[in-house]
N, CA, C and O of each residue as an XYZ file, in Angstrom:
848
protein
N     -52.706    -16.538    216.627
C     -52.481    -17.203    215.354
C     -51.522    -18.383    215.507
O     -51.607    -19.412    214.838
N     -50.467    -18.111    216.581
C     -49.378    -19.006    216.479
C     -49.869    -20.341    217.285
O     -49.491    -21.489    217.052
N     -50.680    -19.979    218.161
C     -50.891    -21.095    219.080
C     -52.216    -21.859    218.270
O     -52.495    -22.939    218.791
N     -53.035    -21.507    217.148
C     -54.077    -21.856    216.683
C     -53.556    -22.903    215.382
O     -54.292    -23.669    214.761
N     -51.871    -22.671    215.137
C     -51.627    -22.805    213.728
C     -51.795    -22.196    212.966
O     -51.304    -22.758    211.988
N     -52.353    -20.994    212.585
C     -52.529    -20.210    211.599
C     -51.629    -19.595    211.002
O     -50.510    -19.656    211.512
N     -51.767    -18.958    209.982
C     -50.350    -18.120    208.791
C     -50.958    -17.050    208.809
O     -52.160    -17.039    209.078
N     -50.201    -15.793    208.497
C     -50.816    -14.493    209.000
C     -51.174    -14.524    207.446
O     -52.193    -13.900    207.153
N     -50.409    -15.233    206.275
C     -50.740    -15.192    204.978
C     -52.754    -15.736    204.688
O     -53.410    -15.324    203.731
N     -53.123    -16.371    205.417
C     -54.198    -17.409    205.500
C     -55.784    -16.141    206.276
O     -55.963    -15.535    207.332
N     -56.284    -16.260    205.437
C     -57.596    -15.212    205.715
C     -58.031    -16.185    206.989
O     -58.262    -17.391    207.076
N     -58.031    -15.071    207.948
C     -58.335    -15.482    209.638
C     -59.235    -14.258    209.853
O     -59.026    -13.195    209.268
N     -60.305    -14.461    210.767
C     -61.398    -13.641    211.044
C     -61.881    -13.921    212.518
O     -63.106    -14.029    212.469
N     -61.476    -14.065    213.668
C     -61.531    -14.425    215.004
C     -61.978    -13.318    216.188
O     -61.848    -12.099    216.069
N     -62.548    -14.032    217.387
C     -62.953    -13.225    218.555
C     -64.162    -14.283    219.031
O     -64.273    -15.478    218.755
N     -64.910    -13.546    219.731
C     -65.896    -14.104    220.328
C     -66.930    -14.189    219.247
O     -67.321    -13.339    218.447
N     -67.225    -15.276    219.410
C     -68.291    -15.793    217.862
C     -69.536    -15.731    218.302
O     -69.715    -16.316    219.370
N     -70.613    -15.123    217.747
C     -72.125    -14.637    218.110
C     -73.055    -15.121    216.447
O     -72.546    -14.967    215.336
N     -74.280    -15.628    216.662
C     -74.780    -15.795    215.533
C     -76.193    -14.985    215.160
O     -77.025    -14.873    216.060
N     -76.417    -14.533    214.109
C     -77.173    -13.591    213.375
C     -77.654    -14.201    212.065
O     -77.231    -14.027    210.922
N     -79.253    -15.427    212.803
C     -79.543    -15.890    211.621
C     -78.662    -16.909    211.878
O     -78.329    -17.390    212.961
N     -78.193    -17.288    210.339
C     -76.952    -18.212    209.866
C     -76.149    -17.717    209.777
O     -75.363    -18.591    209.411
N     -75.458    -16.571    209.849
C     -74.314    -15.820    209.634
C     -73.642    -15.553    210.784
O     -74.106    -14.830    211.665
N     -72.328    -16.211    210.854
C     -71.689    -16.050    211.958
C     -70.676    -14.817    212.191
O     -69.728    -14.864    211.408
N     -70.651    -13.737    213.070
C     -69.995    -13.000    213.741
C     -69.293    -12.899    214.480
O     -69.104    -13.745    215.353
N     -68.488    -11.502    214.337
C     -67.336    -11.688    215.873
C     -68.244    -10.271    216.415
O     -68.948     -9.412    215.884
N     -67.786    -10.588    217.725
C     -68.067     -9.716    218.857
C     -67.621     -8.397    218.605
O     -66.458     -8.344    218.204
N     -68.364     -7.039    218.756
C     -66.712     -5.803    218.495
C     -66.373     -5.739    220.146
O     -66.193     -4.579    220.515
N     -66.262     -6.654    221.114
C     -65.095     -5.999    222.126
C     -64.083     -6.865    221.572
O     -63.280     -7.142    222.463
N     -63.842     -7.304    220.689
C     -62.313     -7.572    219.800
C     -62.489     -8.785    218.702
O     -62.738     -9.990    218.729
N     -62.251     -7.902    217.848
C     -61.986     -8.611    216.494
C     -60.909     -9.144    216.001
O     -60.288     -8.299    215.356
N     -60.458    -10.055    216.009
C     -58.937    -10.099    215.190
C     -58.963    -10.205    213.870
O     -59.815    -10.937    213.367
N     -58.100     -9.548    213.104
C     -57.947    -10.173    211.388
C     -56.383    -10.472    210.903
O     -55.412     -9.729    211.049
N     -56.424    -11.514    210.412
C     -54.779    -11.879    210.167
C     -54.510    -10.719    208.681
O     -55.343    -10.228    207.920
N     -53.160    -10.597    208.712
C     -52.372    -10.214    207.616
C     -53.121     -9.887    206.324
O     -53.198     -8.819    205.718
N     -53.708    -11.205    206.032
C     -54.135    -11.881    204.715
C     -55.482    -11.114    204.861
O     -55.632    -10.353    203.904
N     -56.339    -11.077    205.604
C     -58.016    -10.781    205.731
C     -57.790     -9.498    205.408
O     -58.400     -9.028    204.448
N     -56.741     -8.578    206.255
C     -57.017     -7.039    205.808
C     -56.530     -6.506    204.410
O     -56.784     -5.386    203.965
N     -55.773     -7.509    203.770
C     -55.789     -6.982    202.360
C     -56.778     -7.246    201.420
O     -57.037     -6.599    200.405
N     -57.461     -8.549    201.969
C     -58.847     -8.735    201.196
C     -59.734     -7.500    201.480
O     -60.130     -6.713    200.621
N     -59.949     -7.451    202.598
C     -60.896     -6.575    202.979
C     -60.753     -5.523    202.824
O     -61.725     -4.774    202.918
N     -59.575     -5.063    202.546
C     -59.609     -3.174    202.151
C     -59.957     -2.814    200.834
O     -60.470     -1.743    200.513
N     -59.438     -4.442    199.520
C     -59.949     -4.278    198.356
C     -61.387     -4.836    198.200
O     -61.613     -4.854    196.990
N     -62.210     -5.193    198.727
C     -63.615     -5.316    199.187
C     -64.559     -4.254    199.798
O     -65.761     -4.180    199.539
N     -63.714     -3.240    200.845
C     -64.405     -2.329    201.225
C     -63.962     -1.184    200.142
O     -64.720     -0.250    200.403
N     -63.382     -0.907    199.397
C     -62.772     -0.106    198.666
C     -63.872     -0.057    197.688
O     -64.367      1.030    197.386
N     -64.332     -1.277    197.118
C     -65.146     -1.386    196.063
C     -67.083     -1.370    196.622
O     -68.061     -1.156    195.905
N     -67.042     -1.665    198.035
C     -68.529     -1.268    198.472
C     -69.725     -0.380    198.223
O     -70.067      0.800    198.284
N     -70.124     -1.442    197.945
C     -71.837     -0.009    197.409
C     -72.405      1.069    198.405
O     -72.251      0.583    199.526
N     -72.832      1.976    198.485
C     -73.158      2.834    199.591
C     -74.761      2.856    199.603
O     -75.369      2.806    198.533
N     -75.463      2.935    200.874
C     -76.834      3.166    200.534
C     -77.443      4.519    201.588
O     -77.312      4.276    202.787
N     -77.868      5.430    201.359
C     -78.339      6.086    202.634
C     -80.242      6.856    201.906
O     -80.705      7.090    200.789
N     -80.641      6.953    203.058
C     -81.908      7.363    202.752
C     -83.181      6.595    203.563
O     -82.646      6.214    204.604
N     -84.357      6.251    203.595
C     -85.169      5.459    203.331
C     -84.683      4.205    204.071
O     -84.254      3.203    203.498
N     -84.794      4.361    205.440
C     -84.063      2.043    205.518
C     -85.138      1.410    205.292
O     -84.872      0.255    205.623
N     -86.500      1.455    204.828
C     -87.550      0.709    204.431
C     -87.376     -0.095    203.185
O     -87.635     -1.284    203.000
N     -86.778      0.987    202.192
C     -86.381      0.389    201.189
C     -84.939     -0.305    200.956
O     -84.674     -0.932    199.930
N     -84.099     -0.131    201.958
C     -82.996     -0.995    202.049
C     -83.217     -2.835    201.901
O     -83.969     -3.537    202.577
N     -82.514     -3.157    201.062
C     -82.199     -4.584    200.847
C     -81.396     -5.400    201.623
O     -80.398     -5.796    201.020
N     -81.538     -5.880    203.064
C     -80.908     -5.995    204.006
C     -79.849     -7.472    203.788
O     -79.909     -8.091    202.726
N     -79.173     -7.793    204.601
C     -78.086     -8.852    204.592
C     -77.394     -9.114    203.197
O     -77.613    -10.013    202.384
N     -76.302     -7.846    203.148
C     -75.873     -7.533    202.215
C     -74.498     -6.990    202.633
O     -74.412     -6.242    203.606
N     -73.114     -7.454    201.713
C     -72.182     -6.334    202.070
C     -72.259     -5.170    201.492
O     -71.984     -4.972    200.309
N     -72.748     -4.082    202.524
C     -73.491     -2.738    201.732
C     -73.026     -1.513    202.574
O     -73.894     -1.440    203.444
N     -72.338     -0.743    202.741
C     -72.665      0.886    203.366
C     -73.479      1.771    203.359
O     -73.723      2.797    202.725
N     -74.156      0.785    204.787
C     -75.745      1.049    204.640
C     -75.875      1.966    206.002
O     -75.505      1.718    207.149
N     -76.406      2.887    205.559
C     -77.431      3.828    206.403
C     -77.807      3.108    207.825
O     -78.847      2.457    207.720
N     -77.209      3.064    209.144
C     -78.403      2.271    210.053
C     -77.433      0.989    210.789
O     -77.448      0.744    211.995
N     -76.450      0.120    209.573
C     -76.695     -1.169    209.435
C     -75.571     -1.246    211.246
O     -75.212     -0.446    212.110
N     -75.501     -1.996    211.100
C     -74.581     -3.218    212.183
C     -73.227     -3.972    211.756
O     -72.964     -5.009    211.148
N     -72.259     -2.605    212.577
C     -71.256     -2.419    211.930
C     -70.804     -4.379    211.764
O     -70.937     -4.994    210.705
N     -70.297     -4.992    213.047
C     -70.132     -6.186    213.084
C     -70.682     -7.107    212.278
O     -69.906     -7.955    211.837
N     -72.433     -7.209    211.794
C     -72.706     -8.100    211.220
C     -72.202     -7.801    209.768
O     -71.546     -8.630    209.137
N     -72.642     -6.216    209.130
C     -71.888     -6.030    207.978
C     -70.481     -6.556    207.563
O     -70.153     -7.101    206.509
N     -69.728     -6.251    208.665
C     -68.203     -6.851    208.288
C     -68.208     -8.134    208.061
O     -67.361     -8.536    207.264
N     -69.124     -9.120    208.667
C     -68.787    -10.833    208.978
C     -69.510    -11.254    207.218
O     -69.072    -12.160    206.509
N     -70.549    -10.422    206.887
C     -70.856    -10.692    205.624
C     -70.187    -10.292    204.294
O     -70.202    -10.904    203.226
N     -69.665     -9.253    204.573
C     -68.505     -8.706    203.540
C     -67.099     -9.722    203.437
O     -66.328     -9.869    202.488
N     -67.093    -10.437    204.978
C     -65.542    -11.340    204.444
C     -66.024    -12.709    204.551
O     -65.120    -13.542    204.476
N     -67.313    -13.216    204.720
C     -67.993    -14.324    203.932
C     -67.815    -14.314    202.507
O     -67.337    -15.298    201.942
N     -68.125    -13.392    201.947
C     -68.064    -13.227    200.303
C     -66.947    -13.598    199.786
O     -66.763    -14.158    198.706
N     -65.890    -13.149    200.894
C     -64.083    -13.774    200.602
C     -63.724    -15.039    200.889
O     -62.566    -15.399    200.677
N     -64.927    -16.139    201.557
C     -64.371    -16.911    201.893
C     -64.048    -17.209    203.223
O     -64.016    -18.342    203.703
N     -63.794    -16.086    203.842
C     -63.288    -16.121    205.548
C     -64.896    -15.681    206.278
O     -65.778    -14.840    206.104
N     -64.548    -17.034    207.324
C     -65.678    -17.103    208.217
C     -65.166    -16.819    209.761
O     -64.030    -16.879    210.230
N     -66.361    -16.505    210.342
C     -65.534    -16.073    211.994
C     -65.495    -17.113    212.447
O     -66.315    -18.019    212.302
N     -64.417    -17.108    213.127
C     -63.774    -18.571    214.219
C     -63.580    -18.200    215.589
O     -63.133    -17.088    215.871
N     -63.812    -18.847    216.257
C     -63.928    -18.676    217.705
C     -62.524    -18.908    218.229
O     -61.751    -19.630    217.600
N     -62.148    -18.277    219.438
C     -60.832    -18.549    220.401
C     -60.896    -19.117    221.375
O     -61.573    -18.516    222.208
N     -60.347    -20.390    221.827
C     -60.228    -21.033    223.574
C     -59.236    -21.466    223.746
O     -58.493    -21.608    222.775
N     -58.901    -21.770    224.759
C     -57.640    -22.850    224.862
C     -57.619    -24.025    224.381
O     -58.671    -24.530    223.988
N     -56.545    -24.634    224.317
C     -56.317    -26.195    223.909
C     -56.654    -27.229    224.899
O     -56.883    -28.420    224.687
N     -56.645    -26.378    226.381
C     -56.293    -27.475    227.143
C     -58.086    -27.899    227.829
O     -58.485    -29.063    227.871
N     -58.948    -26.683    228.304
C     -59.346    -26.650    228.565
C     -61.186    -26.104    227.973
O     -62.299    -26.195    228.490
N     -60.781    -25.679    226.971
C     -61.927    -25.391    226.045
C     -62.372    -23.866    226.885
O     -63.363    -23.267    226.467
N     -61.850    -23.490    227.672
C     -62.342    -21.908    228.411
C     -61.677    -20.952    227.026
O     -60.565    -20.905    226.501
N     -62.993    -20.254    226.773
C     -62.913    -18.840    226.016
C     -62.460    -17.906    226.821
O     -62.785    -17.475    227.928
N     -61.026    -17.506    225.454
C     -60.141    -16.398    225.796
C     -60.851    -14.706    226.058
O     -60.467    -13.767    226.755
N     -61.803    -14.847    225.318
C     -62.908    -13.458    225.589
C     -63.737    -13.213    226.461
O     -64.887    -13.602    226.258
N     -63.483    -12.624    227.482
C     -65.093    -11.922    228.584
C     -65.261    -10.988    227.832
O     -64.502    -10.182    227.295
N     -67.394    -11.318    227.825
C     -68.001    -10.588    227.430
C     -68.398     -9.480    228.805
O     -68.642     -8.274    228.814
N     -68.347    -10.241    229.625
C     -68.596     -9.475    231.212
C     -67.364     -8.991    231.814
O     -66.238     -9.215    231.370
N     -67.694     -8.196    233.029
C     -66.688     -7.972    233.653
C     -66.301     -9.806    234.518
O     -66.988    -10.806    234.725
N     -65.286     -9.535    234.708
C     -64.512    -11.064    235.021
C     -65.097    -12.024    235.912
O     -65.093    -13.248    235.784
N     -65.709    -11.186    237.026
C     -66.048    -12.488    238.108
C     -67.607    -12.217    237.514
O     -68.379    -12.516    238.426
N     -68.084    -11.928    236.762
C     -69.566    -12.464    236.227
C     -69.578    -13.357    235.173
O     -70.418    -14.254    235.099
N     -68.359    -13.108    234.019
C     -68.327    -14.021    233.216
C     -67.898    -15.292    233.746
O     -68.251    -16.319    233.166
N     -67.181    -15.345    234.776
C     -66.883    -16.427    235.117
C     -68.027    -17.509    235.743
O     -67.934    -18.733    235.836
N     -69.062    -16.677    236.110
C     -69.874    -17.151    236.821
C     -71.121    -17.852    235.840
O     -71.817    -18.822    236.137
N     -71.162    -17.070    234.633
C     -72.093    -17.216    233.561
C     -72.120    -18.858    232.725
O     -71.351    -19.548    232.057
N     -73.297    -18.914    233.175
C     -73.545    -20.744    232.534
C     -74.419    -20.457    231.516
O     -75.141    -19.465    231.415
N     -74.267    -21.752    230.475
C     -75.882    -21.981    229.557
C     -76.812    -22.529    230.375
O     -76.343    -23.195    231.298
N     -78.375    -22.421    230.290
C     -79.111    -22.407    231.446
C     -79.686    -23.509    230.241
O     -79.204    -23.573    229.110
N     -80.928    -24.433    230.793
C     -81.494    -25.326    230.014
C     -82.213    -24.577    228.828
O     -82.628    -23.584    229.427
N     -82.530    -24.464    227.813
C     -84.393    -23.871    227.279
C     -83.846    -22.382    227.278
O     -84.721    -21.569    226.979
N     -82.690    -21.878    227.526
C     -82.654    -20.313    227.248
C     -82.858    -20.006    225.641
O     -82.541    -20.790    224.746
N     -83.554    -18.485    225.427
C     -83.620    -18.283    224.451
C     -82.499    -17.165    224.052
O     -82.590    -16.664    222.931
N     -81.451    -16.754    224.917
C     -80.645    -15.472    225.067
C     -80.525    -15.929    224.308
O     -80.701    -17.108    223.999
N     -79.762    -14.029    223.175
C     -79.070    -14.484    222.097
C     -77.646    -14.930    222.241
O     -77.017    -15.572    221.401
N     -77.107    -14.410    223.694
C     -75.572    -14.508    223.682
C     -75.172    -16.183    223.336
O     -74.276    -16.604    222.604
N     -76.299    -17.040    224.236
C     -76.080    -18.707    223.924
C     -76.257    -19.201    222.510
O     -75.648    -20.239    222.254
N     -76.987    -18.649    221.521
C     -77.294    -19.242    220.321
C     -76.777    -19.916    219.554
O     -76.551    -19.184    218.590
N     -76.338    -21.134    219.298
C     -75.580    -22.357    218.954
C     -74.223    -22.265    219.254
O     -73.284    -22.358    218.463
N     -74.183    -22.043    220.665
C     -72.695    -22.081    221.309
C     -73.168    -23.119    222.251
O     -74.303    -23.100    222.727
N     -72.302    -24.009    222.509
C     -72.489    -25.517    223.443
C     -72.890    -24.746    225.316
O     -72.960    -23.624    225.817
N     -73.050    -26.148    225.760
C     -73.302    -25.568    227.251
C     -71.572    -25.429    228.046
O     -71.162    -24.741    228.980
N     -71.021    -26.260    227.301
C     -69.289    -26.123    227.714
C     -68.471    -25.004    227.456
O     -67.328    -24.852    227.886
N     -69.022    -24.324    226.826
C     -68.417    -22.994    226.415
C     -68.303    -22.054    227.679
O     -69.007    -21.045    227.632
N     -67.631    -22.209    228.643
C     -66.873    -21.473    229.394
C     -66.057    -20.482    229.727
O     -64.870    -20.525    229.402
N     -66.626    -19.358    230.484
C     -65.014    -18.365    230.549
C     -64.245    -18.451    232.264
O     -64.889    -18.327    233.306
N     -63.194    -18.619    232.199
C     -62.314    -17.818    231.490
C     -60.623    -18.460    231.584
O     -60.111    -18.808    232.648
N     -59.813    -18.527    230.012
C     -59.102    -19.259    229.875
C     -58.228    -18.408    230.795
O     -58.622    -17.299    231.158
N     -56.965    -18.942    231.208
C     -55.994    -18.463    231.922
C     -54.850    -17.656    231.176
O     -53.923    -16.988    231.634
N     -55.250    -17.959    229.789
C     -54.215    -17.274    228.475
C     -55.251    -16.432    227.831
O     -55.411    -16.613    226.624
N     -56.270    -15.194    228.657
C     -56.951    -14.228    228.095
C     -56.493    -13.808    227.045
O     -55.266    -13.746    226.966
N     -57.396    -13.338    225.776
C     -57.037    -12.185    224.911
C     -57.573    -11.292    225.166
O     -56.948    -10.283    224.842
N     -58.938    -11.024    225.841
C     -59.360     -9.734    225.944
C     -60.680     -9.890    226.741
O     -61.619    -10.672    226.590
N     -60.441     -8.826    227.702
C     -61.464     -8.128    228.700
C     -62.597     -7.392    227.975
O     -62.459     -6.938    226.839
N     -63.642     -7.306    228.640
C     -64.877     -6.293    228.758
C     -65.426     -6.259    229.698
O     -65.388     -7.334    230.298
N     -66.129     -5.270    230.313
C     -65.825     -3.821    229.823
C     -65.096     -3.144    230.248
O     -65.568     -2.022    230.438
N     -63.642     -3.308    230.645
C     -62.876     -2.256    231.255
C     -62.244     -1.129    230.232
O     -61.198     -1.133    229.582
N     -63.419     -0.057    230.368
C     -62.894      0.687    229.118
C     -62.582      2.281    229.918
O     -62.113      3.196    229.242
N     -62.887      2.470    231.349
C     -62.319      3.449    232.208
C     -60.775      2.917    231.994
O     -60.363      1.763    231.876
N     -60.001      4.292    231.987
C     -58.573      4.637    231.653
C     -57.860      4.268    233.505
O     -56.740      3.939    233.897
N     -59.125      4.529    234.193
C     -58.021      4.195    235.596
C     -58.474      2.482    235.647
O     -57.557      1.714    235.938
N     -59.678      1.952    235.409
C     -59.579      0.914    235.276
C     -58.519     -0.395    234.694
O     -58.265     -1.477    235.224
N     -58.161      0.047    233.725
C     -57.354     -0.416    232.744
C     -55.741     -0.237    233.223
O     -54.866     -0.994    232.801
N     -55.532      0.623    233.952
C     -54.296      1.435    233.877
C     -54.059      0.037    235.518
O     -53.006     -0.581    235.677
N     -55.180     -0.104    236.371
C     -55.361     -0.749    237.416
C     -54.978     -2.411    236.572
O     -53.931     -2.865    237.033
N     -55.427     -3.061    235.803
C     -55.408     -4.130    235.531
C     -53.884     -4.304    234.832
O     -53.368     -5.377    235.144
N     -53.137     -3.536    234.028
C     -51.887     -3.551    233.495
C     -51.072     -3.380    234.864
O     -49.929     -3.832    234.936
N     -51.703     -2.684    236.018
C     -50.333     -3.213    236.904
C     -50.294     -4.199    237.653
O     -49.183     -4.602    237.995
N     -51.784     -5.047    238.248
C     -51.804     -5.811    238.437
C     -51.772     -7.350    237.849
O     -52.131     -8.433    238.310
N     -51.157     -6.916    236.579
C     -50.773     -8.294    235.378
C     -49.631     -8.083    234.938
O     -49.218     -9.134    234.446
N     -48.658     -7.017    234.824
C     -47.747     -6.868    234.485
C     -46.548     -6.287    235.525
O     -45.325     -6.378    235.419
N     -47.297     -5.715    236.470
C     -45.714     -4.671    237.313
C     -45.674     -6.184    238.072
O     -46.515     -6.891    238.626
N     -43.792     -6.313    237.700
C     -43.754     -7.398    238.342
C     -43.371     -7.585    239.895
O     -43.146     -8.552    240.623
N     -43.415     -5.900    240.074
C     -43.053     -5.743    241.674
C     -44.450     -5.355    242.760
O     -44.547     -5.038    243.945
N     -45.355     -5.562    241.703
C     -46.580     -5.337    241.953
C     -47.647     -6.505    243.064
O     -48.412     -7.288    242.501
N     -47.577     -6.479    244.296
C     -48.077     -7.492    245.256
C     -49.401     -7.407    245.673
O     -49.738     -7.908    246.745
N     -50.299     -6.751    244.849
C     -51.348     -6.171    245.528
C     -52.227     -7.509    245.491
O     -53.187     -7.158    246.178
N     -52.494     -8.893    245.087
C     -53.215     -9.538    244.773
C     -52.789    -10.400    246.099
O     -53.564    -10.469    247.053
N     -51.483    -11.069    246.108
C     -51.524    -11.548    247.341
C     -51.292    -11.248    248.720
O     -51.331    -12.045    249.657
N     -51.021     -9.892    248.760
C     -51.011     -8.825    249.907
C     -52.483     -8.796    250.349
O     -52.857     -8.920    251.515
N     -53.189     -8.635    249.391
C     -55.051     -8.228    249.752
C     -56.123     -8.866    249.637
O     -57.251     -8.592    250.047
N     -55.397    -10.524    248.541
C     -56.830    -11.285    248.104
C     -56.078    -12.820    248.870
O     -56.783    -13.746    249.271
N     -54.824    -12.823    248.938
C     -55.143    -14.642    248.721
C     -54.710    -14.549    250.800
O     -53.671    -14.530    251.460
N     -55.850    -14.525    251.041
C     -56.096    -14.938    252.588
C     -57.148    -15.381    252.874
O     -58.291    -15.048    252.565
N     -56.401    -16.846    254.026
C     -57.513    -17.541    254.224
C     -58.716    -17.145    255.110
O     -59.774    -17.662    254.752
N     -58.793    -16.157    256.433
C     -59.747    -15.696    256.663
C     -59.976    -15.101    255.872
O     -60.516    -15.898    255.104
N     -59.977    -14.330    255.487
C     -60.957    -13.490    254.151
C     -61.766    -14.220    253.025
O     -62.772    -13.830    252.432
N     -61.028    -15.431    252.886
C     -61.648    -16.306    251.810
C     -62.731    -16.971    252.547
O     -63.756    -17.081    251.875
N     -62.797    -17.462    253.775
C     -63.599    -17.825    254.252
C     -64.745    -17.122    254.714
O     -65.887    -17.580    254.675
N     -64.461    -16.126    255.104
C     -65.666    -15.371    255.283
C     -66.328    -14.736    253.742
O     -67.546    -14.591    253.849
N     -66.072    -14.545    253.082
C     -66.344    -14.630    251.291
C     -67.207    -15.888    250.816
O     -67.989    -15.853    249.866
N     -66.965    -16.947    251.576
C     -67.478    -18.176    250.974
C     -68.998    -18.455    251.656
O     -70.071    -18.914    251.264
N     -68.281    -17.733    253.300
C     -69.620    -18.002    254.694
C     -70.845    -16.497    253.383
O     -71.862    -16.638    252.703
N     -70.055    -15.461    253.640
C     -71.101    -14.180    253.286
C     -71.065    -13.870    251.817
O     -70.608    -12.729    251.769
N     -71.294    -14.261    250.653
C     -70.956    -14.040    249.508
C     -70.917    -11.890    249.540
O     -70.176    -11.192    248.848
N     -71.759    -11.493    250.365
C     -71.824    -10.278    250.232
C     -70.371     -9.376    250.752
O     -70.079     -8.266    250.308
N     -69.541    -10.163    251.821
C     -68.695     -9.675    252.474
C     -67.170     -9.319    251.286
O     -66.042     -9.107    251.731
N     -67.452     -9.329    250.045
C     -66.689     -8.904    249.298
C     -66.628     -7.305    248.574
O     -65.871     -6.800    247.745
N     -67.812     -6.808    249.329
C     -67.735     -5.308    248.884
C     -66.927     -4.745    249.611
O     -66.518     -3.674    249.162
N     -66.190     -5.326    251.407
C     -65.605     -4.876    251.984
C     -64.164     -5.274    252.173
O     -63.456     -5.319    253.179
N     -63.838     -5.680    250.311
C     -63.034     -5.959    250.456
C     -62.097     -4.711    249.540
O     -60.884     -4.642    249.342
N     -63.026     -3.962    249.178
C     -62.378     -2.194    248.688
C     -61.848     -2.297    246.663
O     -61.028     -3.113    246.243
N     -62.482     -1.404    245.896
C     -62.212     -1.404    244.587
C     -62.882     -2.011    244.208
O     -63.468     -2.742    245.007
N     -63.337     -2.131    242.279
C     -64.180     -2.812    241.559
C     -62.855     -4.096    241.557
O     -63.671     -4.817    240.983
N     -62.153     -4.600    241.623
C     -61.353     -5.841    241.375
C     -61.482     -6.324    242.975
O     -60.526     -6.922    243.466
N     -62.592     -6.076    243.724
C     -62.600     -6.884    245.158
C     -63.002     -7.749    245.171
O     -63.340     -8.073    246.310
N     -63.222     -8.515    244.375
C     -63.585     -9.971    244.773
C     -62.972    -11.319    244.536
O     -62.436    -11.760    243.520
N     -63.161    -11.832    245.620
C     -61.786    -13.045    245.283
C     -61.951    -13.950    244.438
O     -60.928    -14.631    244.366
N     -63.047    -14.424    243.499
C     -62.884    -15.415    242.674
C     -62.021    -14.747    241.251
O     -61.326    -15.440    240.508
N     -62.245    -13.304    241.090
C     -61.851    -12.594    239.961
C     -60.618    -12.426    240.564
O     -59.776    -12.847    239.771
N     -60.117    -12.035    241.533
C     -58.705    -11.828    242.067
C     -57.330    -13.043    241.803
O     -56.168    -12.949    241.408
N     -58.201    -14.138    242.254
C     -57.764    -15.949    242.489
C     -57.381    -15.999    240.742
O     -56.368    -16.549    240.309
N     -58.405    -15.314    239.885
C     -58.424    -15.951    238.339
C     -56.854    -14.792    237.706
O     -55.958    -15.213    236.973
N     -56.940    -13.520    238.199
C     -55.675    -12.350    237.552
C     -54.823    -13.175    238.479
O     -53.728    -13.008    237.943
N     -54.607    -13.934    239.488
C     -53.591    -14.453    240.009
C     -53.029    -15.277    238.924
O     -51.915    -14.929    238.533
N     -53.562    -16.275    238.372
C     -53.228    -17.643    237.852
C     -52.932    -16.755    236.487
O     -51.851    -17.125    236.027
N     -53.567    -15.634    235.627
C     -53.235    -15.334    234.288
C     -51.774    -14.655    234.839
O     -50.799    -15.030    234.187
N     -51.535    -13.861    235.770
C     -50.210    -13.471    235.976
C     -48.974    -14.376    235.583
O     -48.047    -14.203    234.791
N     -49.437    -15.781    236.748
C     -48.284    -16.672    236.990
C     -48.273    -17.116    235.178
O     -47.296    -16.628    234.609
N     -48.880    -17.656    234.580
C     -48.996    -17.554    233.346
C     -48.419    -17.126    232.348
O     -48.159    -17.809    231.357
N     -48.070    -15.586    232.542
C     -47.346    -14.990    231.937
C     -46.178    -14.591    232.300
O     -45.472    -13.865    231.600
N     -45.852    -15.043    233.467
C     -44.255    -15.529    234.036
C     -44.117    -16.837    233.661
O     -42.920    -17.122    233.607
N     -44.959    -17.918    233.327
C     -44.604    -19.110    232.872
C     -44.426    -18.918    231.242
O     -43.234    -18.827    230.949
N     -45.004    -18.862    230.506
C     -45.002    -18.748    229.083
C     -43.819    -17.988    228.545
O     -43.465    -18.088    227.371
N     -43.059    -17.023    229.666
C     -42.330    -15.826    229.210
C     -42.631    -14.608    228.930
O     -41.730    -13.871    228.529
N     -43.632    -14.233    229.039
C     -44.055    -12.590    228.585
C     -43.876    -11.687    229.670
O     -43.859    -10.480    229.430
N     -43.718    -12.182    231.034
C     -42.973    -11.415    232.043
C     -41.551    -12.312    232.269
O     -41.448    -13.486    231.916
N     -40.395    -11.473    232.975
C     -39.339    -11.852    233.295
C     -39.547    -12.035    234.859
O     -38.620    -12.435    235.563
């Protein structure tokens, strides 16, 4: 919010922006809502119609508690009605999105292709890039040792495992000669372009201040 300008008073609706139709969405591997959105929205969902039975006869693209529906698109249409639309997150400097939808060294790797019809591209530019160096949020690391692995290698600040194991130049070179020679480099975080990228978000957060 702070780095976007925003007021936590000011209906904010943010994450990775996906489109449905004309109706724009956030992603659920993270939603943000400012201050202001969740008091709209609790007196909005408070007052919601319910529907269950029959989805044939359901009246679809609706803010409705509906039998079936899509939790994400439901929400993005319920705080349309308020006014608040989903907004996308990147950096300032560089236009790289703060959200992987992939695990890291695939999103990183992931381009808009010419003529694609994916839905993930659907009126998102070909510049839309991951991954900013001021992440908000990973997917899919939703294993507990996974996760527990990435908080020490971003936060323990006595923690050396990245340039103890990734930033070497034979190793990088033979990585570059064998793209395959990175399975032998041990763990799902073995590969050095994803290694090279938790390097730079680290230093990052020794630069900005969020580590000492």
């Amino acid at each position: 919010l702070k780095e976007s300008g925003w007021s936590h008073r000011d209906g904010h609706y943010f994450g990775h922006r996906l489109h449905h139709g004309k109706l724009l969405f956030i992603s659920g591997v993270m939603v943000g809502l400012s201050q202001r959105t969740v008091e709209l929205a609790r007196a909005k969902y408070s007052a919601m119609p319910n529907e269950y039975g029959d989805r044939s006869k359901f009246e679809r693209g609706r803010c409705v508690d509906r039998d079936g529906a899509t939790q994400e698109v439901t929400e993005a249409k319920c705080l349309s009605e308020l006014g608040i639309i989903a907004e996308t997150v990147h950096d300032k400097i560089n236009d790289f999105e703060k959200i992987a939808l992939q695990e890291i060294d695939e999103a990183m790797k992931f381009r808009k292709r010419e003529g694609t019809g994916y839905w993930l591209w659907v009126g998102r530019p070909k510049t839309a890039i991951c991954c900013s160096i001021e992440p908000v949020a990973f997917h899919p690391y939703k294993n507990p040792e996974m996760l527990m692995h990435l908080y020490v290698i971003l936060f323990d600040k006595n923690n050396t495992e990245i340039r103890d194991k990734f930033v070497d130049r034979e190793l990088i070179t033979n990585v570059y000669k064998k793209p395959g020679q990175h399975k032998k480099m041990g763990g799902w975080f073995g590969k050095y372009a994803e290694m090279q990228y938790l390097l730079n978000v680290r230093e990052a957060l020794f630069i900005n201040g969020f580590l000492d």
